[in-house]
C-alpha positions as CSV (number, residue, x, y, z in Angstrom):
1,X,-49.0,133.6,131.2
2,X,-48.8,134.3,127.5
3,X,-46.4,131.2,127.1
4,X,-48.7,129.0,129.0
5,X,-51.0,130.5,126.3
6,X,-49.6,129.2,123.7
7,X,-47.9,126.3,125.2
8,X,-51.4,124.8,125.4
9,X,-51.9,124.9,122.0
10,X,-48.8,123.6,120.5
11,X,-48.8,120.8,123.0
12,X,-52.5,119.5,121.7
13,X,-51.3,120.1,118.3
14,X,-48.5,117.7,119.0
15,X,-50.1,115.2,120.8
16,X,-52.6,115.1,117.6
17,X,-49.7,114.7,115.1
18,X,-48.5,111.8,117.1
19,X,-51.5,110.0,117.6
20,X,-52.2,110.1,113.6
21,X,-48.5,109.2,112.5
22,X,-48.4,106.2,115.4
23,X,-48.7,102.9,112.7
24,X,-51.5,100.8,113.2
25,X,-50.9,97.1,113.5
26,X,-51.3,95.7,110.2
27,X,-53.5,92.7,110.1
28,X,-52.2,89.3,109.9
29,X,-51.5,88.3,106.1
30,X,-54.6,86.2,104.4
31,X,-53.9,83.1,102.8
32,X,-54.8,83.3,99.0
33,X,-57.5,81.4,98.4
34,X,-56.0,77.7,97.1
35,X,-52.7,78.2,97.8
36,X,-53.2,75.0,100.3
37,X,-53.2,71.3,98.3
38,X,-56.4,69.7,99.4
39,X,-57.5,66.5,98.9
40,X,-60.7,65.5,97.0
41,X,-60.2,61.7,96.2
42,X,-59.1,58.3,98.2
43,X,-55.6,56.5,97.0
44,X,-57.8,54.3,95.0
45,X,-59.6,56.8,92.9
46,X,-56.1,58.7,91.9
47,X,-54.7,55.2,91.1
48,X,-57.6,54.3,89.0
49,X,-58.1,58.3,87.7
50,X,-55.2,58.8,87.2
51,X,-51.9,56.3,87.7
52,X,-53.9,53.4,85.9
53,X,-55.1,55.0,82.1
54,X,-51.4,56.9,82.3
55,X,-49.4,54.0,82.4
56,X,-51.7,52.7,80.2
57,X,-50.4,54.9,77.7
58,X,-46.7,54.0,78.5
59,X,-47.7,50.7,78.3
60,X,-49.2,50.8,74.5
61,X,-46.7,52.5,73.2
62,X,-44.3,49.3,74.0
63,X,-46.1,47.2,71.0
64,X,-47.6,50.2,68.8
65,X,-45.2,53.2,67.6
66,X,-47.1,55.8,68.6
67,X,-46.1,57.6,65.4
68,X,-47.7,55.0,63.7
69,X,-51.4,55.8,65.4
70,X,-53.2,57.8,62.6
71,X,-55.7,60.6,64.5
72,X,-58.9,59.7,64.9
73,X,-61.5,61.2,62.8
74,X,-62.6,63.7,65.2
75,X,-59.2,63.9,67.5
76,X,-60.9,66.0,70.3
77,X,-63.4,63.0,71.4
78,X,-60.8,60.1,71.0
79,X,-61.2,57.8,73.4
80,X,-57.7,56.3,72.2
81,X,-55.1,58.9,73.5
82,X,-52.8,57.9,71.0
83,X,-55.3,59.4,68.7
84,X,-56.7,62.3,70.0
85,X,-56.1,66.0,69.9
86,X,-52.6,65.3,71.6
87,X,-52.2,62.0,70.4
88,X,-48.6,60.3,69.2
89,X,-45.4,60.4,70.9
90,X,-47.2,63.6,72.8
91,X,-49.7,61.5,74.4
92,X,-46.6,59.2,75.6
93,X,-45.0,62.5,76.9
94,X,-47.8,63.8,79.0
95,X,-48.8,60.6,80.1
96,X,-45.5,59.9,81.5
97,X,-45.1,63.6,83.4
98,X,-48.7,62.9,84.4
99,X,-47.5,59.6,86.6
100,X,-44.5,61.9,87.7
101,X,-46.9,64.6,88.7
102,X,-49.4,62.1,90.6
103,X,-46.5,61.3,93.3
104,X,-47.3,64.7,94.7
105,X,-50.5,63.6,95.4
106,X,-49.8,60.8,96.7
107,X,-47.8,62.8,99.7
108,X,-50.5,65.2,100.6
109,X,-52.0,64.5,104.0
110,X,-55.4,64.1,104.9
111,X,-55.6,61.5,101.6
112,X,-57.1,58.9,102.8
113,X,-57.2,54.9,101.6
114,X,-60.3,53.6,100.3
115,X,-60.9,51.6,103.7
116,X,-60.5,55.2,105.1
117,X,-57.3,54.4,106.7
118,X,-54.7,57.5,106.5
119,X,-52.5,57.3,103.5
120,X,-49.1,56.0,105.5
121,X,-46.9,59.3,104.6
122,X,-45.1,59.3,107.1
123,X,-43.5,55.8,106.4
124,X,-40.1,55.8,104.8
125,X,-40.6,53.2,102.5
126,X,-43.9,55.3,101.8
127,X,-41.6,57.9,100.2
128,X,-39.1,55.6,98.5
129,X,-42.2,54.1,96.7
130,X,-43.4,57.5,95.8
131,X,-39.8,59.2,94.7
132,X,-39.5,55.5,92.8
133,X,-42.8,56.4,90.9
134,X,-41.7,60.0,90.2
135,X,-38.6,58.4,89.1
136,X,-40.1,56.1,86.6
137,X,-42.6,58.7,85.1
138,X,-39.4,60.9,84.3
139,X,-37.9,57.8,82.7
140,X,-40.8,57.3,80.5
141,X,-40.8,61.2,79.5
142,X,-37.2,61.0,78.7
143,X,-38.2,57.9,76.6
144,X,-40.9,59.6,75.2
145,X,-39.2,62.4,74.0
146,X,-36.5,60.3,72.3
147,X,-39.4,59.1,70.6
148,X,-38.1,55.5,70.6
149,X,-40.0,52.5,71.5
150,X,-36.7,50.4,72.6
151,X,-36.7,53.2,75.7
152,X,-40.2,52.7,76.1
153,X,-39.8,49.5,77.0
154,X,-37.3,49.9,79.1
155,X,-39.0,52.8,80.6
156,X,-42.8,50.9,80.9
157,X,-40.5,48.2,82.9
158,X,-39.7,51.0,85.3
159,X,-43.0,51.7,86.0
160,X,-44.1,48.2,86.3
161,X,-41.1,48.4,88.7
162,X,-42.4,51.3,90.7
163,X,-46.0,50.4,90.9
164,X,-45.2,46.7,92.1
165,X,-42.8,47.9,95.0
166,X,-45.7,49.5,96.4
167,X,-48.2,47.5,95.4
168,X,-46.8,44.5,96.9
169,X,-46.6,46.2,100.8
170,X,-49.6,48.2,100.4
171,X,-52.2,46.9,97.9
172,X,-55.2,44.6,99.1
173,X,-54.5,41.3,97.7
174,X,-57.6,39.7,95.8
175,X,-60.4,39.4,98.3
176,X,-58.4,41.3,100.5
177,X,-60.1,44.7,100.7
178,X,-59.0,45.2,104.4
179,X,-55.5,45.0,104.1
180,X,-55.5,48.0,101.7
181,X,-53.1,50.6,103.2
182,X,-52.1,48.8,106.2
């Protein structure tokens, strides 16, 4: 009887132990906060935001040596980008990784055409375009960097290049605000 005594016990004092070692299920790992791209703007208002002043840059620096481009009296609200804060050849350079950055965006679903039709993503000459683009804003770093406007040309024709490969299959044509994204 004594052992059923104590057996008691020692039984409840066991079952507690288990009960408080037994792991919990650990709750299902949250998602930081902005760790998923979203999209905020159609194709048209990246390629004007965006795409369009950046190869604007590249495009200047074909007939004016950035080096040249004297800063602008106050350099932090030049509307030149040659001559602002980060004007010169470093302008060129961030203009140029800008346009190589931008074909990200241009792969995100959900983006949407300005005649609200999906961006077509998941066409493969949709992603030649776009590596072509990311291509040709490397180009015009490398150029950039060189800090030599005979690359610059060659590299601004490589974005000309790139922007009119696409441009041609997926651009509306004048009047033809329908036939944007097809």
């Amino acid at each position: 009887m004594r052992t059923y005594v104590l057996l008691i016990p020692v039984s409840i004092l066991l079952m507690l132990t288990c009960a408080c070692t037994t792991q919990q299920p650990q709750p299902a790992p949250q998602k930081e906060p902005g760790s998923a791209a979203q999209v905020h703007a159609n194709l048209r208002q990246v390629m004007r935001g965006i795409l369009f002043p950046n190869s604007n840059v590249i495009f200047a620096a074909q007939s004016t040596n950035p080096a040249d481009v004297k800063p602008a009296a106050d350099p932090t609200t030049a509307t030149n980008p040659l001559a602002s804060t980060y004007g010169g050849w470093i302008a060129v350079e961030n203009s140029a990784l800008a346009l190589a950055e931008s074909a990200n965006l241009l792969t995100i679903p959900g983006r949407r055409c300005a005649n609200g039709r999906a961006v077509p993503v998941q066409n493969a000459d949709w992603g030649t375009f776009v590596q072509g683009l990311r291509d040709a804003g490397m180009t015009a770093f490398k150029a950039a960097e060189s800090k030599n406007q005979d690359k610059i040309l060659e590299a601004a024709d490589a974005v000309t290049t790139a922007c009119s490969n696409c441009h041609d299959k997926y651009r509306e044509k004048p009047g033809g605000e329908a036939d944007r994204c097809m």
